[in-house]
Structures are given as C-alpha cells and as structure tokens.
N, C-alpha and C positions, 0 to 999 in steps of 0.2 A: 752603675745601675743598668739592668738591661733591660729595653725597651720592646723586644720581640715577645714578652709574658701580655702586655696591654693588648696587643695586635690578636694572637690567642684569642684571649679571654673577649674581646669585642667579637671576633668570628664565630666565635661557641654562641654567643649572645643571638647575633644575627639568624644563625640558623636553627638556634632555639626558637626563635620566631616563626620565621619560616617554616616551619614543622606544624608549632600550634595553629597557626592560619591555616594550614592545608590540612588538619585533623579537622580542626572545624566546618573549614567552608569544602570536605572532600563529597558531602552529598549533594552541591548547587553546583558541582563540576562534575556529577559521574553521569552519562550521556545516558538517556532514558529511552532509548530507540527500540523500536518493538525489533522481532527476527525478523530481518528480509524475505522468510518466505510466508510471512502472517499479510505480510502486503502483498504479494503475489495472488497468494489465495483468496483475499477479498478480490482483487480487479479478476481475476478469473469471474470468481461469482457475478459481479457485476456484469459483466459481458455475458455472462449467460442470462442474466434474468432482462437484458434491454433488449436479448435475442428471443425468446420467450414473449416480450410485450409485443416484439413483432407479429410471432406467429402469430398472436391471440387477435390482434386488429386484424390478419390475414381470414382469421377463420369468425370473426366478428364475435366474439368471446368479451364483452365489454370487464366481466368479472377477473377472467382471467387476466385478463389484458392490464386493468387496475391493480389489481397484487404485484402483479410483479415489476409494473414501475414502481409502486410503494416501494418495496423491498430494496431494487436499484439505489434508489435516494438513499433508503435506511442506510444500505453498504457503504453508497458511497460519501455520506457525513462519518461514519465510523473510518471509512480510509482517510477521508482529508484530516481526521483528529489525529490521526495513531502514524501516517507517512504521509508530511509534508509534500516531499519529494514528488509524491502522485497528484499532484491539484494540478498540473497541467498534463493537457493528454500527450502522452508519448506518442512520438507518431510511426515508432514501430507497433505498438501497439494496436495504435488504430488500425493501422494496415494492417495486422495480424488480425484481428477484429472483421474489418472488411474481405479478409480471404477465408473466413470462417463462414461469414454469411453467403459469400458467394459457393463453397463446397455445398453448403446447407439446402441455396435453389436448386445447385444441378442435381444433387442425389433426388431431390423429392421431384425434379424434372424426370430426370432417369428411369425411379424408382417403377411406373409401369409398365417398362419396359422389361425389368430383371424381375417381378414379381408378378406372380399371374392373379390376375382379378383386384388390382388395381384400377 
C-alpha cells in the first residue's frame, strides 16, 4: 500500500484551506492607504492657511484670521483620518514651515524697497 497518496491528498486539503481563508478574509487584509501625495497636499494646505491666520492677526482681520484657522483644523482632522503617519509634526517639516515664514517677512521686509510707492 503506498502511503505517499494520504500525504497528497492532506496537502491539497490544507491548501484548499488556505486559499478559501484568504478569498475570504482578502478585503480585512488589502491596505486602505490613501496616495502619498493626497497627504502631501493637505499638509501643504494646512501650512498655508496657519500662514494666512498669521497674516490676518498681522493686519487685525479678526474674520479672516477666524476662516482660516477653521479651515487649518478642518484639514487637519481630515489628514489625521486619512495619514496616520502625519499626527506627529515632522520636524522637517516644521522647519520647512518655519523657513517659509521666515522668506515670507523679509520679502514684505524687502518688498519697499524693490517696489515704488510702497
């Protein structure tokens, strides 16, 4: 009697199993991650409208200055849903952030000087 036919048929077995588990459970496994650059573009936005709130307390703008912190928050509850990965600040980021802001003073520092009637 030969015993290598049981071994077979147990393996066919097993990874007929195998197979069904993984037809089934293949949508609690397929990784649901939005495109890396949908999260880019929100943190982009966000740092433009926290930049924005700045200006608007700058030029005492209470309205403006209110939208666009709303907006900030709005984005950024919609990034911490959609990338994880963003709920803690990057700190290139930041610093990219903070060398934006700083370009932002000197130009409008600047800007009298290279434009007339300023």
């Amino acid at each position: 009697m030969c015993r290598g036919g049981g071994r077979t048929l147990r393996s066919l077995k097993a990874l007929g199993v195998v197979l069904a588990i993984s037809l089934i459970a293949a949508p609690l496994f397929a990784v649901n991650t939005p495109h890396q650059g949908d999260c880019r573009k929100l943190t982009r936005q966000i740092a433009r409208y926290e930049r924005d709130a700045q200006w608007a307390d700058q030029r005492d703008n209470a309205l403006w200055e209110s939208a666009s912190k709303n907006r900030a928050k709005q984005l950024t509850e919609r990034r911490n849903g959609m990338c994880p990965q963003y709920k803690k600040p990057n700190p290139i980021a930041v610093a990219a952030a903070k060398a934006a802001d700083l370009i932002a003073i000197a130009a409008k520092a600047a800007a009298p000087y290279f434009i007339p009637g300023l």
